[in-house]
CHARMM-style PDB file with segment names, atoms N, HN, CA, C and O in Angstrom:
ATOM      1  N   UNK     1       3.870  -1.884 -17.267  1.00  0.00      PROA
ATOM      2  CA  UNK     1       4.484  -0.628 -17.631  1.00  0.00      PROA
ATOM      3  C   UNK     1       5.223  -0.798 -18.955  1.00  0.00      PROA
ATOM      4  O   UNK     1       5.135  -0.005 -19.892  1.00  0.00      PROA
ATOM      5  N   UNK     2       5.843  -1.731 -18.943  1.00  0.00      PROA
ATOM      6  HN  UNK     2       5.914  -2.375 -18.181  1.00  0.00      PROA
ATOM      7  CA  UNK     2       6.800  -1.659 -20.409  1.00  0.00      PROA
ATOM      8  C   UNK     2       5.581  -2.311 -21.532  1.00  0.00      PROA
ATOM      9  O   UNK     2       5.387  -1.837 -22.651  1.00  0.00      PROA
ATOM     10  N   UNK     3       4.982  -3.259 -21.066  1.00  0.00      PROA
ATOM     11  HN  UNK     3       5.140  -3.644 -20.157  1.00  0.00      PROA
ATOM     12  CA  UNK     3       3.767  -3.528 -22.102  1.00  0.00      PROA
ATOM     13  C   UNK     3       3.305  -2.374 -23.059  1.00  0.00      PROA
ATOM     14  O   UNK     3       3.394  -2.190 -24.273  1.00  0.00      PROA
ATOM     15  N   UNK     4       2.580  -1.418 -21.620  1.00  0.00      PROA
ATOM     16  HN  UNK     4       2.508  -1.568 -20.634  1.00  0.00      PROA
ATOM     17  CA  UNK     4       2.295  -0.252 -22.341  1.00  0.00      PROA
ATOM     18  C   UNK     4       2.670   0.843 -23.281  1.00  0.00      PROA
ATOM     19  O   UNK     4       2.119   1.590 -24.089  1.00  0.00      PROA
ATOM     20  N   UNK     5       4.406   0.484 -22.589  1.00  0.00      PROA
ATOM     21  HN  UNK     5       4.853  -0.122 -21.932  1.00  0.00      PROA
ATOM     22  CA  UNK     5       5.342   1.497 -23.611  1.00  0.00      PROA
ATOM     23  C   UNK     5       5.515   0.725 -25.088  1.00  0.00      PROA
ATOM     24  O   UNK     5       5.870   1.342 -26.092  1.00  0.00      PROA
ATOM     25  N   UNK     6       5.234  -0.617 -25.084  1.00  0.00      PROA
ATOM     26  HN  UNK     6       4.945  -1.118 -24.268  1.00  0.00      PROA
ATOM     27  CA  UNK     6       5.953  -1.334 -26.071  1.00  0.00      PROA
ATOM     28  C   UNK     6       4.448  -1.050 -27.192  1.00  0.00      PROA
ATOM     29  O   UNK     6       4.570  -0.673 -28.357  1.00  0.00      PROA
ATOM     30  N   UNK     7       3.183  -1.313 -26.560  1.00  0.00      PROA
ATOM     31  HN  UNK     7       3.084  -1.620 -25.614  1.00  0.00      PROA
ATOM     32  CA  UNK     7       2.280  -1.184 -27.413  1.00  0.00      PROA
ATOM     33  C   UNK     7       2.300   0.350 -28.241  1.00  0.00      PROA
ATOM     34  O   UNK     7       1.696   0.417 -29.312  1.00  0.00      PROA
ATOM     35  N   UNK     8       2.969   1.493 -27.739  1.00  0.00      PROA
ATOM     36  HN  UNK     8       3.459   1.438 -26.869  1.00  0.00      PROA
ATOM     37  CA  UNK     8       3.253   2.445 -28.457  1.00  0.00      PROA
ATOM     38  C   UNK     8       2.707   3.081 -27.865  1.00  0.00      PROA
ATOM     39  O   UNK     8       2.358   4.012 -28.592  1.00  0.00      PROA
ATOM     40  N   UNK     9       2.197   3.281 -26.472  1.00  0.00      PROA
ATOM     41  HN  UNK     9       2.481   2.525 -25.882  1.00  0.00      PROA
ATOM     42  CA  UNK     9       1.167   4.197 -26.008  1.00  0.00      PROA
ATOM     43  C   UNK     9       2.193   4.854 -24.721  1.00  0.00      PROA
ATOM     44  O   UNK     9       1.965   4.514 -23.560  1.00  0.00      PROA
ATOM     45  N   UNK    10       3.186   5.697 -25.006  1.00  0.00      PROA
ATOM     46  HN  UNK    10       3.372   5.973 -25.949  1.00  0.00      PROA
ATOM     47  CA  UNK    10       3.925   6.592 -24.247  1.00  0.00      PROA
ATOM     48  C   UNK    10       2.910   7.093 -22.912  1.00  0.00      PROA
ATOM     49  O   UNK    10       3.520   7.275 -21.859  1.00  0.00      PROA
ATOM     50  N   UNK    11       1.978   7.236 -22.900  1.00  0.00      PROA
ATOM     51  HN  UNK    11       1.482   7.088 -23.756  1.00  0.00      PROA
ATOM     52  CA  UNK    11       1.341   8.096 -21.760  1.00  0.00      PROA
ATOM     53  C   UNK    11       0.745   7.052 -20.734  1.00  0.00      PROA
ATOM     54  O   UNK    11       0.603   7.222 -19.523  1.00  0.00      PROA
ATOM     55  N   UNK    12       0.396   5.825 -21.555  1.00  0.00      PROA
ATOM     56  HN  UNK    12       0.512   5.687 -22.538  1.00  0.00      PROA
ATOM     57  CA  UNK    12      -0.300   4.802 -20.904  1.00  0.00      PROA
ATOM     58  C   UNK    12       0.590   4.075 -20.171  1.00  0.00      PROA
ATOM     59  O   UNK    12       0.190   3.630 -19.095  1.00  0.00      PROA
ATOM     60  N   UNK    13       1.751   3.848 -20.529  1.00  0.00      PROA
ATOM     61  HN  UNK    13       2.076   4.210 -21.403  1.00  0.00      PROA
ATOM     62  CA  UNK    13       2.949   3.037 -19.846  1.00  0.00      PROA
ATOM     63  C   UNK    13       3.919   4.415 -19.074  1.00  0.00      PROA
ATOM     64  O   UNK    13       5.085   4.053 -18.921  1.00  0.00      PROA
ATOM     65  N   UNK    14       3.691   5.720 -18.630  1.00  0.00      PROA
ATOM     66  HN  UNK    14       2.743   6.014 -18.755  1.00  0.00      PROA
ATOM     67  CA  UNK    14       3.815   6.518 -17.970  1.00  0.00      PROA
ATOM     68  C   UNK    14       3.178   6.528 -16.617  1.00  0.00      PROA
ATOM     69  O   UNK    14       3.683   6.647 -15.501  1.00  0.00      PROA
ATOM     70  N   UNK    15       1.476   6.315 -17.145  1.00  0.00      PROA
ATOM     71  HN  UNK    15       1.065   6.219 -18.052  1.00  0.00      PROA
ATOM     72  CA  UNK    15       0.546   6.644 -16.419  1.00  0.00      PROA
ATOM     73  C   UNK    15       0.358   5.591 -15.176  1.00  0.00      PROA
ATOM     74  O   UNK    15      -0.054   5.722 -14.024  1.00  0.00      PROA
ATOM     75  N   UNK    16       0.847   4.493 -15.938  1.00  0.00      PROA
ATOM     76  HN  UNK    16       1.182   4.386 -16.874  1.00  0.00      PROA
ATOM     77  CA  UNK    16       0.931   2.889 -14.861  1.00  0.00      PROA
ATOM     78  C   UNK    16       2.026   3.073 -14.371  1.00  0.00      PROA
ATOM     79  O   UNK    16       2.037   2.374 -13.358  1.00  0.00      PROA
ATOM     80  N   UNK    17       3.387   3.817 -14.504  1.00  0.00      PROA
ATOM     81  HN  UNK    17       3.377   4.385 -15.327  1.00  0.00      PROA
ATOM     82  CA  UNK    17       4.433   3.483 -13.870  1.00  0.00      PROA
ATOM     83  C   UNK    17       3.935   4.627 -12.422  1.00  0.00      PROA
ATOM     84  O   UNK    17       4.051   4.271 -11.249  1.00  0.00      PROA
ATOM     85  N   UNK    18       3.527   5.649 -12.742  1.00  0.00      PROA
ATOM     86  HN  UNK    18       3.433   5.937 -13.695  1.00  0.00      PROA
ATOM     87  CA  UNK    18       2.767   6.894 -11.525  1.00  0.00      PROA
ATOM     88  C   UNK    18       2.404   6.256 -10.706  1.00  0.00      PROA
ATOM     89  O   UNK    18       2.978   5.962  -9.658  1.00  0.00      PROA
ATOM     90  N   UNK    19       0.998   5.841 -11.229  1.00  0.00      PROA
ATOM     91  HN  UNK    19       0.532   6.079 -12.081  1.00  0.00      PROA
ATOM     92  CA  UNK    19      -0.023   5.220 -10.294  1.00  0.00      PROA
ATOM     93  C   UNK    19       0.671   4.011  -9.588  1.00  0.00      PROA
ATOM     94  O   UNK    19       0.642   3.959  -8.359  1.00  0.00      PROA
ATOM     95  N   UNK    20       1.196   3.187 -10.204  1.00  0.00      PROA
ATOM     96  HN  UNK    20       1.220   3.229 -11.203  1.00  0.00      PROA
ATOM     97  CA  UNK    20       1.799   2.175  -9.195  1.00  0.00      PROA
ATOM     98  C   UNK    20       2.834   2.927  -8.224  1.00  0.00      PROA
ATOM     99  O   UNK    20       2.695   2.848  -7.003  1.00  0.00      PROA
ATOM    100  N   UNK    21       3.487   3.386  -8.591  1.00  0.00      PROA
ATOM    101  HN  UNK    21       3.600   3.450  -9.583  1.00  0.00      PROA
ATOM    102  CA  UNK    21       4.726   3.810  -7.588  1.00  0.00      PROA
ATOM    103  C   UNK    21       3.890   4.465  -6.562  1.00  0.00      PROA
ATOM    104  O   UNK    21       4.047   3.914  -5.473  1.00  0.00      PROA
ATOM    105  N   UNK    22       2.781   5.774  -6.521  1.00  0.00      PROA
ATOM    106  HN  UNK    22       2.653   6.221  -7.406  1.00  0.00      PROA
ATOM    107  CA  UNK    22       2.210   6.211  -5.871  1.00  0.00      PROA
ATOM    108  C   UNK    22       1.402   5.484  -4.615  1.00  0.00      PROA
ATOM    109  O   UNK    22       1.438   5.824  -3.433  1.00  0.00      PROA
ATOM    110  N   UNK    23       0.505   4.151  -5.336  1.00  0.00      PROA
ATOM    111  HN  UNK    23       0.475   3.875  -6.297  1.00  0.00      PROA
ATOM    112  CA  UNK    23       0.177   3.343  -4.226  1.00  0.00      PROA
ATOM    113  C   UNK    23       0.773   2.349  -3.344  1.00  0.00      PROA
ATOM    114  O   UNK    23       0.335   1.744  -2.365  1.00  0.00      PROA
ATOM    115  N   UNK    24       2.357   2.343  -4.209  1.00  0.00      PROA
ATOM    116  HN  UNK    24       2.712   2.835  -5.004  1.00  0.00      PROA
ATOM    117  CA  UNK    24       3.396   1.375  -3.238  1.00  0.00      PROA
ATOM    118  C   UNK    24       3.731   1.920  -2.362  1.00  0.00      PROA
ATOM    119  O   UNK    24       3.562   1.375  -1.271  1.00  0.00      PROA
ATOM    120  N   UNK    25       4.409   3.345  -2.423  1.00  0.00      PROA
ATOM    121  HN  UNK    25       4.547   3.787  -3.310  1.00  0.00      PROA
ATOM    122  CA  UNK    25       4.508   4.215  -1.466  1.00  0.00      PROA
ATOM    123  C   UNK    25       3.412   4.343  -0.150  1.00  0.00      PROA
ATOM    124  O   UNK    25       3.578   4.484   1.061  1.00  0.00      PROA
ATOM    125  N   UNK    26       2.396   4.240  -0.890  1.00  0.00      PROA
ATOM    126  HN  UNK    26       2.261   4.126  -1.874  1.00  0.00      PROA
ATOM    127  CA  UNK    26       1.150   4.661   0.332  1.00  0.00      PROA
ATOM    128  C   UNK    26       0.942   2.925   0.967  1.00  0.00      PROA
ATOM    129  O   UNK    26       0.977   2.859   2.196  1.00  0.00      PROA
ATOM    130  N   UNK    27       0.827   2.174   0.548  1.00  0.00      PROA
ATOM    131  HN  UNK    27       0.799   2.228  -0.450  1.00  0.00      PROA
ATOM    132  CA  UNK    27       1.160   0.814   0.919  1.00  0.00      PROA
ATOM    133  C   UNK    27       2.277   0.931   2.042  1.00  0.00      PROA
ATOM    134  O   UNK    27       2.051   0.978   3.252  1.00  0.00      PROA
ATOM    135  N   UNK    28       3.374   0.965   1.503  1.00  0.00      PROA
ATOM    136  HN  UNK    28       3.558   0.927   0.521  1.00  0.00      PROA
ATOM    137  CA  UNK    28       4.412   0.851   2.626  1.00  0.00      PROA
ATOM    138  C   UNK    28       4.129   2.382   3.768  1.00  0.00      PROA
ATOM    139  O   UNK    28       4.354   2.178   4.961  1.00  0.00      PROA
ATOM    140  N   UNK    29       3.791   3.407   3.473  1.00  0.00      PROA
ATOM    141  HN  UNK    29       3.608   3.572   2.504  1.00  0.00      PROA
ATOM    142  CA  UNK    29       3.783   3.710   4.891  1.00  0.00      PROA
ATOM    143  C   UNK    29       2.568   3.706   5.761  1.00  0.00      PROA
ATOM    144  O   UNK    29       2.368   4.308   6.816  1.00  0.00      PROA
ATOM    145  N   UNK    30       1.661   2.744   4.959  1.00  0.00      PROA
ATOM    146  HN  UNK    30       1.823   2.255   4.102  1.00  0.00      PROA
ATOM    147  CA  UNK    30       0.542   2.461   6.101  1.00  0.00      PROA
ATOM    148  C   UNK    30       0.893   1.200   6.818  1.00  0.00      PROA
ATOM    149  O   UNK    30       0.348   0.825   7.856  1.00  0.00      PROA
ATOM    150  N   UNK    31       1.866   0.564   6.171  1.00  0.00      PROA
ATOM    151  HN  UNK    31       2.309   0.868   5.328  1.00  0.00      PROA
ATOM    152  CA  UNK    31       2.202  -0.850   6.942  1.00  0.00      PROA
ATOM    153  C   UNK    31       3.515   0.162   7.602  1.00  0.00      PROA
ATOM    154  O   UNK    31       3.606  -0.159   8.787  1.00  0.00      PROA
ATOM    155  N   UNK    32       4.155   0.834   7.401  1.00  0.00      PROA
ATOM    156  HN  UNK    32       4.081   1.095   6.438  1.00  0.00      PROA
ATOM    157  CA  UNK    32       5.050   1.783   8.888  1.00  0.00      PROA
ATOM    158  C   UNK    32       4.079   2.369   9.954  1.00  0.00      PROA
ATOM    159  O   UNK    32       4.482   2.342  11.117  1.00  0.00      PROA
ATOM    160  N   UNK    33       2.928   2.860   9.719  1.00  0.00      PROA
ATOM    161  HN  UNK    33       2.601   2.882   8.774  1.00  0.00      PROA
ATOM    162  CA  UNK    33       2.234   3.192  10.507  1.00  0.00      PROA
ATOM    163  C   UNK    33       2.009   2.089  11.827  1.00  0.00      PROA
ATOM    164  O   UNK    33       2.309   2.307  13.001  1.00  0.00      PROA
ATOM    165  N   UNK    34       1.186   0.443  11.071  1.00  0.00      PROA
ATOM    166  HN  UNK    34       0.942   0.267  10.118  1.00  0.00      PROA
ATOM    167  CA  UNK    34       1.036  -0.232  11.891  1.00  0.00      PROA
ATOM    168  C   UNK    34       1.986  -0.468  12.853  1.00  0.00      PROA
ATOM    169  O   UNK    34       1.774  -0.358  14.060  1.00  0.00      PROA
ATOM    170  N   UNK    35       3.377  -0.899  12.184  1.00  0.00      PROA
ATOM    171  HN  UNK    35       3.549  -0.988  11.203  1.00  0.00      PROA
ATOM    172  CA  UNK    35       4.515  -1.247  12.985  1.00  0.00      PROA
ATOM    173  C   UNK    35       5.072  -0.123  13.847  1.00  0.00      PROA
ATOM    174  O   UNK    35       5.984  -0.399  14.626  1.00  0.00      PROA
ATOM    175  N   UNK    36       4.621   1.074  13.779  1.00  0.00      PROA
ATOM    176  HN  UNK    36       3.880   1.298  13.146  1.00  0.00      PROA
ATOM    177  CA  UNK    36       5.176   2.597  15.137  1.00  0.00      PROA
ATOM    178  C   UNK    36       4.415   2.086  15.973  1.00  0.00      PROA
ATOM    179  O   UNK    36       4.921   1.733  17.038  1.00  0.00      PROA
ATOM    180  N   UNK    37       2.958   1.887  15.756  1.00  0.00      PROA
ATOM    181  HN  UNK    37       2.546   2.174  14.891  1.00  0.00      PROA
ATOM    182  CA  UNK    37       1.976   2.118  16.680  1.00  0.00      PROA
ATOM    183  C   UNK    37       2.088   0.734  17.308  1.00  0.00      PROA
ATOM    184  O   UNK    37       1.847   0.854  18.510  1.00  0.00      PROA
ATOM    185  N   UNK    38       2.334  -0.431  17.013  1.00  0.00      PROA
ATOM    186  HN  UNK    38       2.530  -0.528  16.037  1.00  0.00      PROA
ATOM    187  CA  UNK    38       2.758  -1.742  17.842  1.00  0.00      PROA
ATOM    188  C   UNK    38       3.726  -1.920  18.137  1.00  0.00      PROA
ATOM    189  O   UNK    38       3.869  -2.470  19.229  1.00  0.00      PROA
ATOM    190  N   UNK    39       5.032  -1.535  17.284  1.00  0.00      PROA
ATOM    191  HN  UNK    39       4.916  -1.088  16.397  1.00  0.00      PROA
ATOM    192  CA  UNK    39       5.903  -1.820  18.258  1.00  0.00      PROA
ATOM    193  C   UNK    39       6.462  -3.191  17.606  1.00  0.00      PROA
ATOM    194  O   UNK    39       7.528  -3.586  18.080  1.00  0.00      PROA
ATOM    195  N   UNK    40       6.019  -3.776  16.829  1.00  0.00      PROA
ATOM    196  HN  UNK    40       5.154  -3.455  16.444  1.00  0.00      PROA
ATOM    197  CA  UNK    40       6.747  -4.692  15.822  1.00  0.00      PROA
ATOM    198  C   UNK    40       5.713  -5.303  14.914  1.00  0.00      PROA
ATOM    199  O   UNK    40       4.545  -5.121  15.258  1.00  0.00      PROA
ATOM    200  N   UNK    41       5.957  -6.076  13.687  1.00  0.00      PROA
ATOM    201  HN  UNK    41       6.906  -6.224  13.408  1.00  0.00      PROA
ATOM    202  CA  UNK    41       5.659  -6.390  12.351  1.00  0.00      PROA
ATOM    203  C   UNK    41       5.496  -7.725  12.134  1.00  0.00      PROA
ATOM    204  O   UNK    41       5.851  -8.347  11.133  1.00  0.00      PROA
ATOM    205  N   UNK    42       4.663  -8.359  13.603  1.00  0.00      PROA
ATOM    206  HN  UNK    42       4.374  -7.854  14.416  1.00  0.00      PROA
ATOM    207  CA  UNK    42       4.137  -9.730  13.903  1.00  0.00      PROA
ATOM    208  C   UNK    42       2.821  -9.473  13.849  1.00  0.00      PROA
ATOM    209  O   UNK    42       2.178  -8.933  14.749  1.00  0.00      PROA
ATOM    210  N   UNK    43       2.270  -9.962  12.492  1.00  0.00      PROA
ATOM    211  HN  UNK    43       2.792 -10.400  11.760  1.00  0.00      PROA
ATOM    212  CA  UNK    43       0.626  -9.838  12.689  1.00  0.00      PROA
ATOM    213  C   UNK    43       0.100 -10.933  13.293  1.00  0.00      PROA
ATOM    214  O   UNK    43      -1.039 -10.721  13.709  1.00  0.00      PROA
ATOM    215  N   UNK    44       0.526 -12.067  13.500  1.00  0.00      PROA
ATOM    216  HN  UNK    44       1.452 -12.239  13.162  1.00  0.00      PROA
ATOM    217  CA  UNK    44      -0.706 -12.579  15.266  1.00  0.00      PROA
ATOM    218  C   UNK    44       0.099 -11.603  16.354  1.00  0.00      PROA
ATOM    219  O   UNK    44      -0.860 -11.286  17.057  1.00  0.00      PROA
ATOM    220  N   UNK    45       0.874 -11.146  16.749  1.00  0.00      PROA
ATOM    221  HN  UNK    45       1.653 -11.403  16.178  1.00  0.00      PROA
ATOM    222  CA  UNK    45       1.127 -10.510  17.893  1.00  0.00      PROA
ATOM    223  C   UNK    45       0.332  -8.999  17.413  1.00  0.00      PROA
ATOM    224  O   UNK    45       0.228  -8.333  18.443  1.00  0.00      PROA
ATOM    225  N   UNK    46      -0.190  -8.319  16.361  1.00  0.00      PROA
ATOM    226  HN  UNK    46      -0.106  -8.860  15.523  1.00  0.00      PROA
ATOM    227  CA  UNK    46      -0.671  -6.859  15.864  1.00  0.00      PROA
ATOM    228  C   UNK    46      -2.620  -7.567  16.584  1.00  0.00      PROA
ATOM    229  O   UNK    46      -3.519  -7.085  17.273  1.00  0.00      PROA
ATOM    230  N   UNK    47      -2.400  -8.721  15.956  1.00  0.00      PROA
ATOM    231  HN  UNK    47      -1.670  -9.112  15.396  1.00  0.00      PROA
ATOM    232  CA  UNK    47      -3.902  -8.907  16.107  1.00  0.00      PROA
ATOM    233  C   UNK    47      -4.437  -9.890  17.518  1.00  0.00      PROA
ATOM    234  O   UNK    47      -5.606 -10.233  17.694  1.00  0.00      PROA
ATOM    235  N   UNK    48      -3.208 -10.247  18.492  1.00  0.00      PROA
ATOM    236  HN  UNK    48      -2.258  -9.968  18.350  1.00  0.00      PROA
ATOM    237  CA  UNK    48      -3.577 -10.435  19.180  1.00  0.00      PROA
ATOM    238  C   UNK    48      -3.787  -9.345  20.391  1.00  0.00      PROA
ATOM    239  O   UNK    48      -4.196  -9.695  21.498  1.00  0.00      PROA
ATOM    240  N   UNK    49      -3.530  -8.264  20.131  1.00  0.00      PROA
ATOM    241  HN  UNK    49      -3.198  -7.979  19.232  1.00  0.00      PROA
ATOM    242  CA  UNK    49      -3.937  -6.481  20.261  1.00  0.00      PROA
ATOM    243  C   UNK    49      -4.981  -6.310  19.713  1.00  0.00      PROA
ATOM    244  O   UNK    49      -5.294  -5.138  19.503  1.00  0.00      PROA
ATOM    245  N   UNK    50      -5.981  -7.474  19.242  1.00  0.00      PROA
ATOM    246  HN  UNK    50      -5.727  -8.426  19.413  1.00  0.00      PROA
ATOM    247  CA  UNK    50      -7.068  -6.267  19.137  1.00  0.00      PROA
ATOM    248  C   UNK    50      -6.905  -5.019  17.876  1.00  0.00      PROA
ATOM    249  O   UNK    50      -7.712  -4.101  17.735  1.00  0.00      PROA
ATOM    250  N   UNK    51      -5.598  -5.244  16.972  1.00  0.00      PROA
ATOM    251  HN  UNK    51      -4.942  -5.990  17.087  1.00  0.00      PROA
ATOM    252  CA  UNK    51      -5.399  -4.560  15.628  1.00  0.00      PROA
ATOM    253  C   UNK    51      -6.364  -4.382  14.848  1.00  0.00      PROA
ATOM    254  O   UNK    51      -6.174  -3.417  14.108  1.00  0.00      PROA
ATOM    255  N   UNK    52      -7.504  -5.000  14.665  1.00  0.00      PROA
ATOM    256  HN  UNK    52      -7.658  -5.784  15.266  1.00  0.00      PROA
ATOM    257  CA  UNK    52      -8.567  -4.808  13.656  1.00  0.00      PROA
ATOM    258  C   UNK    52      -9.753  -3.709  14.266  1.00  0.00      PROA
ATOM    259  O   UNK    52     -10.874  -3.562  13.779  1.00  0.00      PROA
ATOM    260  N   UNK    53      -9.351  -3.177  15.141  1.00  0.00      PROA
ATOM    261  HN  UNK    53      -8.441  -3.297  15.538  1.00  0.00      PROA
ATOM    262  CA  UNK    53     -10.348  -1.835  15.703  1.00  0.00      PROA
ATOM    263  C   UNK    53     -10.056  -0.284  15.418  1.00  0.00      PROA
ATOM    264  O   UNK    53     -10.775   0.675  15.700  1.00  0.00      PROA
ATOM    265  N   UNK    54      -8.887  -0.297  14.825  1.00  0.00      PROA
ATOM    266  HN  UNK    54      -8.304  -1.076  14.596  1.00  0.00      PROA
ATOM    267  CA  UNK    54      -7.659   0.255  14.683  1.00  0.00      PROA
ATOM    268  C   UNK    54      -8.338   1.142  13.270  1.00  0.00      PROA
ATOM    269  O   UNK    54      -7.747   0.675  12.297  1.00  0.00      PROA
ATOM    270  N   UNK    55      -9.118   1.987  12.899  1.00  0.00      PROA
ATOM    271  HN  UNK    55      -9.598   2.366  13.690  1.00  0.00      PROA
ATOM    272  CA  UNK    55      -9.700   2.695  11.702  1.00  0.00      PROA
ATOM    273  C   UNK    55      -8.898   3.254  11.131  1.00  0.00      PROA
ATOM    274  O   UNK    55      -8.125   2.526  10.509  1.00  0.00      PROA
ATOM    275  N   UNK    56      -8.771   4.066  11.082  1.00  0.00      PROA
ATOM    276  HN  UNK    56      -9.399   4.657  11.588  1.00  0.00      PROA
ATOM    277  CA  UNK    56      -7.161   4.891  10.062  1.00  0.00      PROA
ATOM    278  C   UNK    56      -6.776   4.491   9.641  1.00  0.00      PROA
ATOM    279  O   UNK    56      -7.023   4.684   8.450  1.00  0.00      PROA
ATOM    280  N   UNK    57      -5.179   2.929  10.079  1.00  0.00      PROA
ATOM    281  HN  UNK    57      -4.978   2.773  11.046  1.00  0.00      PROA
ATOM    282  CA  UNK    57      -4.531   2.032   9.566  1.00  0.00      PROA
ATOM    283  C   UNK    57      -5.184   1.493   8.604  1.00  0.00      PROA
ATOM    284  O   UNK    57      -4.881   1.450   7.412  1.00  0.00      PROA
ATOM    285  N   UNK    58      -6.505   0.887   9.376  1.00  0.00      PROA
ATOM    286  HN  UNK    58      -6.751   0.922  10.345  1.00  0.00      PROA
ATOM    287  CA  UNK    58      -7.134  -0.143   8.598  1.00  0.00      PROA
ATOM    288  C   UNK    58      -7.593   0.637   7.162  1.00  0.00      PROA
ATOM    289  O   UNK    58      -7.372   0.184   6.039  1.00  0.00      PROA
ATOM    290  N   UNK    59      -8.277   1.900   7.457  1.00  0.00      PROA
ATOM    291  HN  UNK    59      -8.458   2.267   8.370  1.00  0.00      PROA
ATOM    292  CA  UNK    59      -8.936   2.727   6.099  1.00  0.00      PROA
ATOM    293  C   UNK    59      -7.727   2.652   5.316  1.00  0.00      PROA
ATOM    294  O   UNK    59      -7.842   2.002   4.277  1.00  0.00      PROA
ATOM    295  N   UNK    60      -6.328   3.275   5.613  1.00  0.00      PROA
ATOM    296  HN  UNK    60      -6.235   3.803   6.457  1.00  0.00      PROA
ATOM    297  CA  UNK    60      -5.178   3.498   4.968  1.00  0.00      PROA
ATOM    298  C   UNK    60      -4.491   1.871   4.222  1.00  0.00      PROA
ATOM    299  O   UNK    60      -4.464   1.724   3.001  1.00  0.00      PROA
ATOM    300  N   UNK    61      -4.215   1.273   4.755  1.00  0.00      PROA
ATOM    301  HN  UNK    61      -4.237   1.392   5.747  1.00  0.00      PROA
ATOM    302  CA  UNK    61      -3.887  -0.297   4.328  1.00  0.00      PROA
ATOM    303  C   UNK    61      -5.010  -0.665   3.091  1.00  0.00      PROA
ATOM    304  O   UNK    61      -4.620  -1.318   2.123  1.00  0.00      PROA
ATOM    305  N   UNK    62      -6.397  -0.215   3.183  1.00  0.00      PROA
ATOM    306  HN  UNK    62      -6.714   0.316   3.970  1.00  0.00      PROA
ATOM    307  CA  UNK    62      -7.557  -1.024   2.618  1.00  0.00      PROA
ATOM    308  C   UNK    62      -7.151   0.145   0.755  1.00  0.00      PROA
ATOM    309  O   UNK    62      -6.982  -0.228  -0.406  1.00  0.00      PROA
ATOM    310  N   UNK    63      -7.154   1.379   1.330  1.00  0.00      PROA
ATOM    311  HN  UNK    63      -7.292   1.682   2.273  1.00  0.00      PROA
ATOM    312  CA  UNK    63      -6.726   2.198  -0.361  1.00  0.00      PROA
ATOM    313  C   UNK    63      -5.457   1.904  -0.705  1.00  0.00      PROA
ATOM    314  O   UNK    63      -5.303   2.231  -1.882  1.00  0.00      PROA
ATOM    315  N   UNK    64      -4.653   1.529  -0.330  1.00  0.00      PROA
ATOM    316  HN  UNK    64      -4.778   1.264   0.626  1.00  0.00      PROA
ATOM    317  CA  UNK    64      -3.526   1.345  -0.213  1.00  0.00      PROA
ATOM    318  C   UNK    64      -3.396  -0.259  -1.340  1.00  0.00      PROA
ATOM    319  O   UNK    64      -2.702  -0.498  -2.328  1.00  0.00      PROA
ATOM    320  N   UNK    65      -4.303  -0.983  -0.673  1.00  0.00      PROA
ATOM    321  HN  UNK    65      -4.867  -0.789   0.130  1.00  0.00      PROA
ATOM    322  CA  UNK    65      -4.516  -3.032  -1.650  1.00  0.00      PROA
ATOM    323  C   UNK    65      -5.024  -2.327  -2.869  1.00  0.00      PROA
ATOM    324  O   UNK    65      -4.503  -2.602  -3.950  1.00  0.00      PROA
ATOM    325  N   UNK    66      -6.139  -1.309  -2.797  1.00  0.00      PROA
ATOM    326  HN  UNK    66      -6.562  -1.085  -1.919  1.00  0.00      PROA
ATOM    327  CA  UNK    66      -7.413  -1.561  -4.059  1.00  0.00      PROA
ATOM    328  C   UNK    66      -6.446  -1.616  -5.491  1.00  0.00      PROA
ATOM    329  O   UNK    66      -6.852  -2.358  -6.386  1.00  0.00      PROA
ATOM    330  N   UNK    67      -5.072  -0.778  -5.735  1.00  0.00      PROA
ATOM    331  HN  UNK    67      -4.743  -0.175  -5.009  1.00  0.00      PROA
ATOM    332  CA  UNK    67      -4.632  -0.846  -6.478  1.00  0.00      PROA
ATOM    333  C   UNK    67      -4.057  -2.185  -6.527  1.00  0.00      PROA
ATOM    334  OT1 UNK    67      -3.379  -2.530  -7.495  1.00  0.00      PROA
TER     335      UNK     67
END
């Protein structure tokens, strides 16, 4: 973000500060999701549940990394 601002490109070091904040946000409440629906924020205890059958989370968590 400041790279971008420093190279002189106002919109480009805007545009990265958006997009990141946007997918941190969606990051953290797909990892709140997991932890409502289990019941705590132990992934061998998420996956010794059988957590990886789990579509939504998993779709949501997976757009959530690509950034």
């Amino acid at each position: 973000m400041i790279m971008g601002l420093s190279a002189g490109s106002l919109f480009a070091g805007t545009f990265h500060l958006i997009a990141h904040a946007g997918f941190k946000a969606l990051l953290f409440l797909c990892s709140g999701i997991w932890v409502h629906l289990y019941g705590t924020n132990d992934i061998y205890e998420i996956s010794g549940r059988d957590g990886r059958r789990l579509k939504t989370p998993l779709v949501c968590l997976v757009v959530a990394a690509r950034h």
